[in-house]
C-alpha positions as protocol buffer text, in pm:
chain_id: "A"
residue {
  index: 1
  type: UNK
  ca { x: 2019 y: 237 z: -633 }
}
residue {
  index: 2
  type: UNK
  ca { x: 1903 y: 625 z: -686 }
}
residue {
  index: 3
  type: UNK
  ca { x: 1836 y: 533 z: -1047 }
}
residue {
  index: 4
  type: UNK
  ca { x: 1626 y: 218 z: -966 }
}
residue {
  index: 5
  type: UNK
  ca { x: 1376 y: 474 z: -768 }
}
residue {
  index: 6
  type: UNK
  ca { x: 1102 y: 600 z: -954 }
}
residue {
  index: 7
  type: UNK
  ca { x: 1058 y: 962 z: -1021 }
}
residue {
  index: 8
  type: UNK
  ca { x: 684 y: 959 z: -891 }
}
residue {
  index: 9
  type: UNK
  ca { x: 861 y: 789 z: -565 }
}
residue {
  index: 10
  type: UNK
  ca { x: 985 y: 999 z: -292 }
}
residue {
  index: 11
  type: UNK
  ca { x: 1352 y: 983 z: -204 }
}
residue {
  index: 12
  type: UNK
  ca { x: 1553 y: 1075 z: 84 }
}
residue {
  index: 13
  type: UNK
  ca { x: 1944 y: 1004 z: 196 }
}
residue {
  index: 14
  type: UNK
  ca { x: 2090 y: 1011 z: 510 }
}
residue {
  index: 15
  type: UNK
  ca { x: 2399 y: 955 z: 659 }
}
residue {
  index: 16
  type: UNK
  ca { x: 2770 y: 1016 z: 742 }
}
residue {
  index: 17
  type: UNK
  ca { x: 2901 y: 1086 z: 398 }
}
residue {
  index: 18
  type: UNK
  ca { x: 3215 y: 1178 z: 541 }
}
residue {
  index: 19
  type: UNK
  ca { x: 3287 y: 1517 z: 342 }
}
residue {
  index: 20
  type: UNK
  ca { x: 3249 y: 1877 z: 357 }
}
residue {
  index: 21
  type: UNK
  ca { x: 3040 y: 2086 z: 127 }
}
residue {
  index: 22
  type: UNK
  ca { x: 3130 y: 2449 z: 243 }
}
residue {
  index: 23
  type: UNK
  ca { x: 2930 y: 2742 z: 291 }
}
residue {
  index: 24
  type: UNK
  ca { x: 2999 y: 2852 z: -113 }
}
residue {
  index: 25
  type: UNK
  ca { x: 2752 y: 2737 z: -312 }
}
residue {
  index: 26
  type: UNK
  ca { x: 2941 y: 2861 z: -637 }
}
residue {
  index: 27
  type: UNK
  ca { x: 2897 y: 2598 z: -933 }
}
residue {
  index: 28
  type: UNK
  ca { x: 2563 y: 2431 z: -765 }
}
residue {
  index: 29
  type: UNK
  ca { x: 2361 y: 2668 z: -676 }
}
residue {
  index: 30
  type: UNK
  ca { x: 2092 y: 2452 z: -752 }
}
residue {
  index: 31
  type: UNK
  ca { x: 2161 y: 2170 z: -506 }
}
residue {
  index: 32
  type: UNK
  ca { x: 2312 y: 2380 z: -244 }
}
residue {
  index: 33
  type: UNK
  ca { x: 2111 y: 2603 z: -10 }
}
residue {
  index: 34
  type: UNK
  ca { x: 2441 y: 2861 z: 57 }
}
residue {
  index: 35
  type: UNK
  ca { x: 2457 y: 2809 z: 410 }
}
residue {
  index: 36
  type: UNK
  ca { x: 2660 y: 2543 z: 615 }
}
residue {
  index: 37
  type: UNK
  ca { x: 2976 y: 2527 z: 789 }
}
residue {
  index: 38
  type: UNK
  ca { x: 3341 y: 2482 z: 664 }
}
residue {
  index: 39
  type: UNK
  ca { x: 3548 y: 2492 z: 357 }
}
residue {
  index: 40
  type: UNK
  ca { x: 3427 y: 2237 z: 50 }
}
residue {
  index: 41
  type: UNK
  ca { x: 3687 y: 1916 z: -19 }
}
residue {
  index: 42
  type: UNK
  ca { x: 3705 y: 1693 z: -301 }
}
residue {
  index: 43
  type: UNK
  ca { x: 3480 y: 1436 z: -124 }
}
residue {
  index: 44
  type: UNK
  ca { x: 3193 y: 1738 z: -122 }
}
residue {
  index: 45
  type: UNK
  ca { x: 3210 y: 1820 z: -495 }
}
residue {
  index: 46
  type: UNK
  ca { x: 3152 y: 1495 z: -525 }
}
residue {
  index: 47
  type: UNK
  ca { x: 2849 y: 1446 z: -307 }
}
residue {
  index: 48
  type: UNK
  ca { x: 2731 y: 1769 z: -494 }
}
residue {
  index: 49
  type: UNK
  ca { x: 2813 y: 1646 z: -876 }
}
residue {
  index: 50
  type: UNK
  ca { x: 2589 y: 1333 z: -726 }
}
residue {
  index: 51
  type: UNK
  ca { x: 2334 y: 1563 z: -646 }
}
residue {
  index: 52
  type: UNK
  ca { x: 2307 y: 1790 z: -941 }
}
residue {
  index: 53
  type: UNK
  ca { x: 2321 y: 1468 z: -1145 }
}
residue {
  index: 54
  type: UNK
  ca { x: 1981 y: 1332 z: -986 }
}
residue {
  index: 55
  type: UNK
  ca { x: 1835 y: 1649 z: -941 }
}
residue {
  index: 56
  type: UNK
  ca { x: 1855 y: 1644 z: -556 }
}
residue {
  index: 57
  type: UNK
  ca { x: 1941 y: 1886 z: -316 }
}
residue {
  index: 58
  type: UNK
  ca { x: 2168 y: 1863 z: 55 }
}
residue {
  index: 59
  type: UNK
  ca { x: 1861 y: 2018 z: 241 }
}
residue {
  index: 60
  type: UNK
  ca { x: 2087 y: 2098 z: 549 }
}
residue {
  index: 61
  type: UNK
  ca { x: 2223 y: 2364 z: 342 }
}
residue {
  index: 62
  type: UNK
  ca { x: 1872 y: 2550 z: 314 }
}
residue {
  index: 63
  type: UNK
  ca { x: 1882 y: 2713 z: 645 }
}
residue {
  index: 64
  type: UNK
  ca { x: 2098 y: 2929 z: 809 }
}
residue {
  index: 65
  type: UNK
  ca { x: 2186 y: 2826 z: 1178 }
}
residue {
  index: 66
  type: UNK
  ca { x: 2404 y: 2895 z: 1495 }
}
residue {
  index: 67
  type: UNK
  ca { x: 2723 y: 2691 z: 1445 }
}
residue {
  index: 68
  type: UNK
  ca { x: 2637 y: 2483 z: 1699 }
}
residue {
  index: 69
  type: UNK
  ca { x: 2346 y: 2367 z: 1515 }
}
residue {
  index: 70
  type: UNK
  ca { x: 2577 y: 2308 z: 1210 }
}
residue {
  index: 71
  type: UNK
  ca { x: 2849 y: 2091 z: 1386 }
}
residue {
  index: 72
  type: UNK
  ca { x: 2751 y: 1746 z: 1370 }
}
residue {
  index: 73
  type: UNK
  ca { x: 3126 y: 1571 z: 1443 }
}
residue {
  index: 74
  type: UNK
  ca { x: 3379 y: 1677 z: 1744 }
}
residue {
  index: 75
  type: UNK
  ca { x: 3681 y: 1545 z: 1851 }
}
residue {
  index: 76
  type: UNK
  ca { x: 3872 y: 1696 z: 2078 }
}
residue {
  index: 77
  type: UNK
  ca { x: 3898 y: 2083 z: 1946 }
}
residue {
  index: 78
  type: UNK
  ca { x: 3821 y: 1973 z: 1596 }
}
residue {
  index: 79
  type: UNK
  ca { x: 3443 y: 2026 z: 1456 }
}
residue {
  index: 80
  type: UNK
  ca { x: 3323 y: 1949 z: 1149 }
}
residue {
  index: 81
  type: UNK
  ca { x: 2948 y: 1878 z: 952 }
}
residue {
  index: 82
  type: UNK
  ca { x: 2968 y: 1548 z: 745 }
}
residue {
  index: 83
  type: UNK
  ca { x: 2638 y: 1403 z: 802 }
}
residue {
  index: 84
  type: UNK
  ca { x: 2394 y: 1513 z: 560 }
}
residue {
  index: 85
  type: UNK
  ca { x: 2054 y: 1472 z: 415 }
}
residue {
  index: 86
  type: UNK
  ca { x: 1939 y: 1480 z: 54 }
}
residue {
  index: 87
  type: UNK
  ca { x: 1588 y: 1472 z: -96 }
}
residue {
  index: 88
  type: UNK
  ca { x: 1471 y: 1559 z: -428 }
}
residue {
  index: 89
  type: UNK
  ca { x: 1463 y: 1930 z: -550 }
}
residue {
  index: 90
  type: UNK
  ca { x: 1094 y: 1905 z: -599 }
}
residue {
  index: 91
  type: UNK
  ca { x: 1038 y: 1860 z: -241 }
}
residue {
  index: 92
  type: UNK
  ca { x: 1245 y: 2142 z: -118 }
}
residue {
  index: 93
  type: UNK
  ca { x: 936 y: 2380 z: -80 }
}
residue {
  index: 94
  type: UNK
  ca { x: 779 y: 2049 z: 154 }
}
residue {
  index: 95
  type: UNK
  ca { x: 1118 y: 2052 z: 419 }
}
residue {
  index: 96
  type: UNK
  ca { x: 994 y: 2307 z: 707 }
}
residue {
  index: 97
  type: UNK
  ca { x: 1373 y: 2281 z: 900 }
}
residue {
  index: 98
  type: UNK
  ca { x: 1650 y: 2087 z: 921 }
}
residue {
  index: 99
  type: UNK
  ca { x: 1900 y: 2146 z: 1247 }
}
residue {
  index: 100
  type: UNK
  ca { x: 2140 y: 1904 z: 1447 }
}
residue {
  index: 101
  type: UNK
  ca { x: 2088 y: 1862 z: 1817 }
}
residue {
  index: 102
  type: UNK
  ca { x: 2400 y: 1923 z: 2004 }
}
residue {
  index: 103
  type: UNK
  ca { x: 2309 y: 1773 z: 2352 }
}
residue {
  index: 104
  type: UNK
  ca { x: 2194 y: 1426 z: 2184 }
}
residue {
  index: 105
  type: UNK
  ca { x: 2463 y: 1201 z: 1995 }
}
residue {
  index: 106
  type: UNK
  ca { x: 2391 y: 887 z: 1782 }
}
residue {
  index: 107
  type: UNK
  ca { x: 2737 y: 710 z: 1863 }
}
residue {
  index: 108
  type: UNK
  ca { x: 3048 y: 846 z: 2026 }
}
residue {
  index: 109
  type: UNK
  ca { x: 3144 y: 1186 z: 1875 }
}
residue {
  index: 110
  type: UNK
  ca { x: 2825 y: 1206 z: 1598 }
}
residue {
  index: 111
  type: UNK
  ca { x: 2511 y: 1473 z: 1680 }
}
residue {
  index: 112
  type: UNK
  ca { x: 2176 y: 1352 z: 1595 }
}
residue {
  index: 113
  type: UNK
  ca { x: 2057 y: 1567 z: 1239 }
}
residue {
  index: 114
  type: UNK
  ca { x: 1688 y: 1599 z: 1212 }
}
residue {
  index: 115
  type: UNK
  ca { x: 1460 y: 1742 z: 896 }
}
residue {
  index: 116
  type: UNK
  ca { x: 1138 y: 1816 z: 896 }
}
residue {
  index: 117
  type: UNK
  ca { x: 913 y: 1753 z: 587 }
}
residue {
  index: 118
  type: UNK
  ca { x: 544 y: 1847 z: 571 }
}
residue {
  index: 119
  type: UNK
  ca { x: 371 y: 1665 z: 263 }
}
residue {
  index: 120
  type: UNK
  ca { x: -20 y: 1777 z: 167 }
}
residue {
  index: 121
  type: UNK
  ca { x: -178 y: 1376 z: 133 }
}
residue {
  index: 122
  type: UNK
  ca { x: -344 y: 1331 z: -177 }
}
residue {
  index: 123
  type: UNK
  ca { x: -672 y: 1168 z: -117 }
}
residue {
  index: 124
  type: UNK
  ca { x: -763 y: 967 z: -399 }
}
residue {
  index: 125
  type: UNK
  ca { x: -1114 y: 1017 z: -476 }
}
residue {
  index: 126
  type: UNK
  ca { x: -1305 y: 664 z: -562 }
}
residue {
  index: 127
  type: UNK
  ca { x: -1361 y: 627 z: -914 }
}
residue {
  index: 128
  type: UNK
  ca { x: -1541 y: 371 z: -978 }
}
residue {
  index: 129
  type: UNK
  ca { x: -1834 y: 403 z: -1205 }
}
residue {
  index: 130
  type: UNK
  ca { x: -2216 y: 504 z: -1007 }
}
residue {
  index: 131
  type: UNK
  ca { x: -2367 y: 157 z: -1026 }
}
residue {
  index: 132
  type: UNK
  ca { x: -2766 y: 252 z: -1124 }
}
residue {
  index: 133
  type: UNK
  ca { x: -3028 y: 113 z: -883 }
}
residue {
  index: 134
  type: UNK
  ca { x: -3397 y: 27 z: -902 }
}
residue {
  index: 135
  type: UNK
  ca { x: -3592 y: 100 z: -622 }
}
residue {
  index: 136
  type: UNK
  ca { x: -3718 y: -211 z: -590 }
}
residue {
  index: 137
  type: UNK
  ca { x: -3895 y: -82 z: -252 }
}
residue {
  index: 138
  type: UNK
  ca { x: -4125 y: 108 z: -404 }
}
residue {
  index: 139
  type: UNK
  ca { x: -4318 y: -235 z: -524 }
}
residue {
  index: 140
  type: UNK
  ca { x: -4629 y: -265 z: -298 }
}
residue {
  index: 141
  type: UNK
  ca { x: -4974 y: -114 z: -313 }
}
residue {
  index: 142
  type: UNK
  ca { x: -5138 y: 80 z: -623 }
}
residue {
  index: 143
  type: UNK
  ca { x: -4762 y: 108 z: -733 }
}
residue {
  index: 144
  type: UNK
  ca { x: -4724 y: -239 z: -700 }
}
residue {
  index: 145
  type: UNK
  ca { x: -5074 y: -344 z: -931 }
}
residue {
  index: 146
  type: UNK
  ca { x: -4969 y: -151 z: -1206 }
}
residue {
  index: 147
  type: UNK
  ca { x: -4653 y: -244 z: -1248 }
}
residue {
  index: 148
  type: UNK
  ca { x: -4826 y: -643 z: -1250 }
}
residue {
  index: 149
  type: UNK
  ca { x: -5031 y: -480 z: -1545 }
}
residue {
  index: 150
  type: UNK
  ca { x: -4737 y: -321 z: -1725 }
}
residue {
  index: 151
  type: UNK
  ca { x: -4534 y: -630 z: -1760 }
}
residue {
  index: 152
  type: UNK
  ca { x: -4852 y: -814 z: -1817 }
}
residue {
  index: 153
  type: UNK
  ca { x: -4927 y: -644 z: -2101 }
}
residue {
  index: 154
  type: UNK
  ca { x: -4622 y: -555 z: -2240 }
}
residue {
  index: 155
  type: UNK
  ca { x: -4423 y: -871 z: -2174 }
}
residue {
  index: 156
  type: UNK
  ca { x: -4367 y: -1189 z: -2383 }
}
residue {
  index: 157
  type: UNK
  ca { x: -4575 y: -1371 z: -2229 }
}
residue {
  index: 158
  type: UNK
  ca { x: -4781 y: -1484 z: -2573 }
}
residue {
  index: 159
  type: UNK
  ca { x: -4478 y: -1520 z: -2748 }
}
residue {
  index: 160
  type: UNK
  ca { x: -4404 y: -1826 z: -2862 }
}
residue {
  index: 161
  type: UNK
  ca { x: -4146 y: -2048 z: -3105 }
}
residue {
  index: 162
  type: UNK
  ca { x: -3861 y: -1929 z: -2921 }
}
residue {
  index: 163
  type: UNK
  ca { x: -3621 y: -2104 z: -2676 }
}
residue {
  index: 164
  type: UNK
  ca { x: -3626 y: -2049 z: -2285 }
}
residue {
  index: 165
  type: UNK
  ca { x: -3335 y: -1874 z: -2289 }
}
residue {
  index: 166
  type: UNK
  ca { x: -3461 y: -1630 z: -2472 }
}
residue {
  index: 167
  type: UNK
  ca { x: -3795 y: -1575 z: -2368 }
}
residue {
  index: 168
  type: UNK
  ca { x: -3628 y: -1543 z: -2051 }
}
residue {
  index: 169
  type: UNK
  ca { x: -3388 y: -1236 z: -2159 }
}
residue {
  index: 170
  type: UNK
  ca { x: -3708 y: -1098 z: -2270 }
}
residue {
  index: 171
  type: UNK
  ca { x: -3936 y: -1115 z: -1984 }
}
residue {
  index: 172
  type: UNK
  ca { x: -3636 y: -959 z: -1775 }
}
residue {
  index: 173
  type: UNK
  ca { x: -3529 y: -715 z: -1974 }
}
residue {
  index: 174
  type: UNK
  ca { x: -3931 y: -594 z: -2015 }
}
residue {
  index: 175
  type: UNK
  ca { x: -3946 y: -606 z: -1611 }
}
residue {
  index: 176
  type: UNK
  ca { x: -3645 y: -430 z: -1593 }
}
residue {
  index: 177
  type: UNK
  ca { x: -3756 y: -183 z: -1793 }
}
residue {
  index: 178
  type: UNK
  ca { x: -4093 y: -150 z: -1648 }
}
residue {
  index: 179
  type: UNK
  ca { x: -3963 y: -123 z: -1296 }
}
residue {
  index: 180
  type: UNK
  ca { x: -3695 y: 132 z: -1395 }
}
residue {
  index: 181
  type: UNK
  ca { x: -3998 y: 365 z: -1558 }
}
residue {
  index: 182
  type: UNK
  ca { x: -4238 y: 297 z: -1251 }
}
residue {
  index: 183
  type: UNK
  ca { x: -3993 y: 319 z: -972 }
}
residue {
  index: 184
  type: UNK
  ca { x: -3777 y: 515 z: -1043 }
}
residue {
  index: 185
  type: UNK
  ca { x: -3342 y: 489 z: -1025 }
}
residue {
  index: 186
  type: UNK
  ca { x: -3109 y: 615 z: -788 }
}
residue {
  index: 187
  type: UNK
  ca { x: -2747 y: 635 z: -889 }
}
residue {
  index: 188
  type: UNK
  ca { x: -2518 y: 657 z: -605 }
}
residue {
  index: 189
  type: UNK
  ca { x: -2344 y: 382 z: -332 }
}
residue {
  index: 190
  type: UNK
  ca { x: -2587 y: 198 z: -149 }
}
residue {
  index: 191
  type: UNK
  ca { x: -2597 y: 408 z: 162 }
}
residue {
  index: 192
  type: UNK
  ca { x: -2685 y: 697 z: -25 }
}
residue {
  index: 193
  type: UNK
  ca { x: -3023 y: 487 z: -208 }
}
residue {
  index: 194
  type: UNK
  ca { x: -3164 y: 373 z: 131 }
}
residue {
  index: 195
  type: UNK
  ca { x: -3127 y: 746 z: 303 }
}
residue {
  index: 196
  type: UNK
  ca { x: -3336 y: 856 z: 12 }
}
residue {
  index: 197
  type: UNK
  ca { x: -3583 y: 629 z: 78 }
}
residue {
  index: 198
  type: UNK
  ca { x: -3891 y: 880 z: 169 }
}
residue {
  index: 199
  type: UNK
  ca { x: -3868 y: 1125 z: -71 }
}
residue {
  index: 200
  type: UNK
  ca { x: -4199 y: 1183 z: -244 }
}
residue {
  index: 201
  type: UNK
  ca { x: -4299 y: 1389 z: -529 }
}
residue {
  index: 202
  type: UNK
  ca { x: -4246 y: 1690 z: -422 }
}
residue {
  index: 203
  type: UNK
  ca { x: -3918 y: 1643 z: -243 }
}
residue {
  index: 204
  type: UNK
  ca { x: -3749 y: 1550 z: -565 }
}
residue {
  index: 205
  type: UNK
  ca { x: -3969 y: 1872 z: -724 }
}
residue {
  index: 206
  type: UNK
  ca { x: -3764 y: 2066 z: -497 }
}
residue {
  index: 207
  type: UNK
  ca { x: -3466 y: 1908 z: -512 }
}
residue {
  index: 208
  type: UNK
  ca { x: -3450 y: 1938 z: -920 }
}
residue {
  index: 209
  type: UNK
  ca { x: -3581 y: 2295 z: -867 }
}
residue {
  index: 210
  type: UNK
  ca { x: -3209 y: 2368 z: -636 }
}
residue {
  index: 211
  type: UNK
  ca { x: -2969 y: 2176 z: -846 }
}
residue {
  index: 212
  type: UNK
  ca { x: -3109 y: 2393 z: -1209 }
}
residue {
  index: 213
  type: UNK
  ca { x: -3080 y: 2694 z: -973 }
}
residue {
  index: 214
  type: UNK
  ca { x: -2722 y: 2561 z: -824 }
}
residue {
  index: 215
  type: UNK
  ca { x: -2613 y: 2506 z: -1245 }
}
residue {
  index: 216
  type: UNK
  ca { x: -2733 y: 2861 z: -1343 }
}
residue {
  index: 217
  type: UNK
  ca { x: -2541 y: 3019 z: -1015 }
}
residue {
  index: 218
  type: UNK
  ca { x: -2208 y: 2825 z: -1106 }
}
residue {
  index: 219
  type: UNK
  ca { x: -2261 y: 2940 z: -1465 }
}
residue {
  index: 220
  type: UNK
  ca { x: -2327 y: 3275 z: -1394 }
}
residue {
  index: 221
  type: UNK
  ca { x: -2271 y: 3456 z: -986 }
}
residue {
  index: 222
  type: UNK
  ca { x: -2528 y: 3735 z: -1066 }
}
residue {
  index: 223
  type: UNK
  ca { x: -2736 y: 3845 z: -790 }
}
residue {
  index: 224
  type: UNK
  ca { x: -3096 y: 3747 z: -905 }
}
residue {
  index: 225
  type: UNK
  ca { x: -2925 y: 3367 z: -963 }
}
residue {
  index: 226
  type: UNK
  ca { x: -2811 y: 3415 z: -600 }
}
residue {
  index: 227
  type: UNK
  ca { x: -3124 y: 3513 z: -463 }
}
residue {
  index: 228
  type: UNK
  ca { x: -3326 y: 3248 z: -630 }
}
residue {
  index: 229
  type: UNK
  ca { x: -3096 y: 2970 z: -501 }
}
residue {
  index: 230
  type: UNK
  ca { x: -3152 y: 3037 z: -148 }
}
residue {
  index: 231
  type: UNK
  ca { x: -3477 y: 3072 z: -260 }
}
residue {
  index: 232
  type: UNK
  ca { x: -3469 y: 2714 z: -401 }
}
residue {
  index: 233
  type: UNK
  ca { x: -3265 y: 2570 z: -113 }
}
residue {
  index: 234
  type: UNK
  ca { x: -3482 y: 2735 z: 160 }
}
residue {
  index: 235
  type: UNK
  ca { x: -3787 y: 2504 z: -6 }
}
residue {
  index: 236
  type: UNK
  ca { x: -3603 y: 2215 z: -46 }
}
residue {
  index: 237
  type: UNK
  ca { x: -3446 y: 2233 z: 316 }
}
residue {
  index: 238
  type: UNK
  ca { x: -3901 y: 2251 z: 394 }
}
residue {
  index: 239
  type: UNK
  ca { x: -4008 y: 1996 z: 197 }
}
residue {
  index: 240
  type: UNK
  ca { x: -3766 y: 1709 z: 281 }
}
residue {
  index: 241
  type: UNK
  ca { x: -3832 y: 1817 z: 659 }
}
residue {
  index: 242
  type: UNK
  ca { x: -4202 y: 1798 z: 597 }
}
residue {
  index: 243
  type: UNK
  ca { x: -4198 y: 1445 z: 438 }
}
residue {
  index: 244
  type: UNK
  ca { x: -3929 y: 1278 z: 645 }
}
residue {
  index: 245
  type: UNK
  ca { x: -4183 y: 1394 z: 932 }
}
residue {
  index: 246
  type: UNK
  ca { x: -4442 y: 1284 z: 791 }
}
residue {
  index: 247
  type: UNK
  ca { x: -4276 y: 936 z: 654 }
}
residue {
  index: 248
  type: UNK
  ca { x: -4153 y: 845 z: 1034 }
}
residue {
  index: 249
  type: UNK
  ca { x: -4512 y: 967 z: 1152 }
}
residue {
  index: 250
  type: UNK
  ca { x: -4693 y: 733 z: 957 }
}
residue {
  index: 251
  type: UNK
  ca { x: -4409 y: 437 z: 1039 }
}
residue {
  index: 252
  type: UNK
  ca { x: -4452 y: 501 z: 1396 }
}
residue {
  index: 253
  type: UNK
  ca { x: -4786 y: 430 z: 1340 }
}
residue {
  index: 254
  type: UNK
  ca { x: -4768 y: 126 z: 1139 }
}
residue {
  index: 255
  type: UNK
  ca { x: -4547 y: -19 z: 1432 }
}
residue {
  index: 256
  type: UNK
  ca { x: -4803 y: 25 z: 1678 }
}
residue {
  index: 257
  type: UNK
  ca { x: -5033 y: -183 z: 1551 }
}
residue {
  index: 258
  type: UNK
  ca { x: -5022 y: -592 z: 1492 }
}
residue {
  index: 259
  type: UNK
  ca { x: -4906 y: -553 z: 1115 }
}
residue {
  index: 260
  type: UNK
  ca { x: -4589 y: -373 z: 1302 }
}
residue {
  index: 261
  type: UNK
  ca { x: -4458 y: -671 z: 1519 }
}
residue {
  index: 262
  type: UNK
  ca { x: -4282 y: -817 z: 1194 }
}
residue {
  index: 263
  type: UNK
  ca { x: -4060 y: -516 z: 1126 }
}
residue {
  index: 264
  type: UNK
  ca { x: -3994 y: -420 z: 1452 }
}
residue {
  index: 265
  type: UNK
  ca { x: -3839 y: -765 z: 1526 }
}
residue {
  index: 266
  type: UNK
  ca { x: -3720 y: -696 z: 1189 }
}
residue {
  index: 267
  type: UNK
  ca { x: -3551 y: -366 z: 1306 }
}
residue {
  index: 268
  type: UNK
  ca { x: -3430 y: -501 z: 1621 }
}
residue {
  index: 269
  type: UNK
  ca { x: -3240 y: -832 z: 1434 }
}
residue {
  index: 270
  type: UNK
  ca { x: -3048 y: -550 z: 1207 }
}
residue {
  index: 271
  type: UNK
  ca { x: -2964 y: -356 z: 1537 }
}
residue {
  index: 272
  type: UNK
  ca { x: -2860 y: -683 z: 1724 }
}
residue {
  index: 273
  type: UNK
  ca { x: -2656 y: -764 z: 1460 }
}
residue {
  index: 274
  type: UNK
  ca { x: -2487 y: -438 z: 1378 }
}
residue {
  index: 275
  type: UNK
  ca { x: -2368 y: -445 z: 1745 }
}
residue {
  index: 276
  type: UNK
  ca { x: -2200 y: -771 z: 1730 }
}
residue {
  index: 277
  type: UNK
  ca { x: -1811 y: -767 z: 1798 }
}
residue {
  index: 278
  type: UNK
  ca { x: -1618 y: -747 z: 1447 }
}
residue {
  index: 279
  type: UNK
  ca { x: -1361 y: -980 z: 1560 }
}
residue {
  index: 280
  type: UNK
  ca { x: -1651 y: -1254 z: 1651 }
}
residue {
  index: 281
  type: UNK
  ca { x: -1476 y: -1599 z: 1558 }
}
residue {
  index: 282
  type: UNK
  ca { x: -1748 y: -1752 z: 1280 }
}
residue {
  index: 283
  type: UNK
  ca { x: -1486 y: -2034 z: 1149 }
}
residue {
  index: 284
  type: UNK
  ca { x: -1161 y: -2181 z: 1265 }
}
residue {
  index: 285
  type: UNK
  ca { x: -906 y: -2488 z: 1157 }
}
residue {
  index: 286
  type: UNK
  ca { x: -781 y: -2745 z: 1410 }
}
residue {
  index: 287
  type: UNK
  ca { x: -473 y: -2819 z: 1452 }
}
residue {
  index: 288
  type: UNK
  ca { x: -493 y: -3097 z: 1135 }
}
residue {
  index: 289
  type: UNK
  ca { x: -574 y: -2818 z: 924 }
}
residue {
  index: 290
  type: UNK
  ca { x: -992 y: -2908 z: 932 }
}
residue {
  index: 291
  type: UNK
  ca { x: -1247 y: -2595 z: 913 }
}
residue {
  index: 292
  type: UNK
  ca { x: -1471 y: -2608 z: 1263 }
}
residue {
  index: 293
  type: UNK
  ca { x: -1831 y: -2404 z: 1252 }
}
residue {
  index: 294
  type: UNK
  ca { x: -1979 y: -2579 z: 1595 }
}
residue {
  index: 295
  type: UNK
  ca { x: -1960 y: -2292 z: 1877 }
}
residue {
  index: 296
  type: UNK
  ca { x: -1815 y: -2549 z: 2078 }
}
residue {
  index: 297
  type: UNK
  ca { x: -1554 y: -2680 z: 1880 }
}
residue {
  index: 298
  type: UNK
  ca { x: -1420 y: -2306 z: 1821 }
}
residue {
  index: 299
  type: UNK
  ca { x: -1435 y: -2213 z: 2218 }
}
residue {
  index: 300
  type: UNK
  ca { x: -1269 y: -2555 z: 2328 }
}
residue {
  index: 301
  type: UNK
  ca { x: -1019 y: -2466 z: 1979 }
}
């Protein structure tokens, strides 16, 4: 069974092994801690050869305790420690304690053994390729008008001779292409597109201007690198604060007047709907197995 484990796994055992592995550690130093209780019998070498074979350790053996924190079995006037834990050497640094409680017993005669691990989580960072993103929002006014004359221009649209298939690769590749040079592309998860939304020229002026500063400080700590990063960051930290107040000025405008009715019921749909309870019942089978989608037919389900 220890075999079937996989290394990368981790691996604890637990139990009444009926034996004694002594307080000499002599011949397995490396799976035994030095400290427990009693003299070693055959039944402990062999729980140790075990051990050393899988390159585990009996972690009650790592700490030195009162005895009655080593007795785990009485019977009359006869103590003795046969329940024991194991775990892999490699996690010996991880086990904080490891102690039996005398006033609590698992069955008649048998104290409770406790260890105490404490394992750093890895969190695993997501992977996943930075999906590149037009911003397609940017596609009304001026911005809008030249992009119609870009693809205008520069798109197949004289071509002929060829199938639609292609001519349709074409013209989307040439709008893609065109929008991507106009509008600009944010790389990043989708959250992080929309909360850029605002920025303006000089906003990503200043933001450029703090990350070449940020490269030269990481490449080099001197002090006039230093100096001119905070310098950097200190104007980027202004100029997003200056458009995002001026962006939301000029919104709060917009929605003031009759043009603004649209996306403020706009606004308020998104907030009704991000309010909605997540376990709201959409769908639903009967009990012949058929899908229902009529309100009533779910309630009265």
């Amino acid at each position: 069974m220890v075999r079937g484990v996989p290394s990368g796994e981790k691996l604890f055992i637990g139990g009444d092994l009926n034996d004694h592995v002594g307080t000499s550690n002599i011949g397995f130093e490396g799976v035994h801690g030095g400290f427990d209780y009693g003299i070693r019998n055959q039944e402990g070498e062999d729980v140790l050869s075990f051990a050393l074979a899988y390159d585990m350790i009996v972690v009650n053996t790592l700490f030195k305790k009162r005895e009655s924190h080593l007795v785990t079995f009485s019977s009359g006037h006869h103590n003795s420690h046969i329940e024991f834990i194991l775990s892999r050497r490699e996690d010996m640094s991880a086990c904080l304690d490891c102690k039996v409680i005398p006033g609590e017993s698992v069955v008649h005669q048998h104290k409770i053994v406790v260890a105490d691990f404490r394992f750093r989580l890895c969190v695993q960072r997501d992977k996943r390729a930075k999906v590149a993103r037009t911003k397609w929002w940017k596609l009304k006014g001026e911005v809008a008008q030249t992009f119609k004359e870009r693809v205008i221009k520069e798109g197949p649209l004289e071509e002929g001779g060829d199938d639609a298939d292609n001519m349709w690769m074409k013209m989307a590749t040439c709008i893609r292409k065109v929008a991507s040079e106009e509008f600009g592309v944010s790389r990043g998860s989708r959250s992080e597109v929309r909360d850029t939304w605002w920025w303006n020229t000089d906003v990503q002026k200043a933001i450029k201007e703090k990350n070449d500063c940020f490269r030269r400080v990481y490449l080099d700590r001197i002090v006039d690198n230093m100096e001119k990063y905070k310098m950097a960051k200190k104007a980027a930290k202004q100029a997003v604060s200056e458009a995002r107040g001026q962006t939301y000025e000029d919104l709060y405008k917009r929605l003031g007047t009759k043009e603004g009715e649209k996306d403020i019921y706009r606004m308020a749909k998104i907030r009704e709907r991000k309010t909605r309870d997540v376990d709201q019942v959409k769908c639903i089978k009967d009990g012949a197995d058929q899908l229902l989608v009529k309100d009533k037919e779910i309630k009265h389900r």
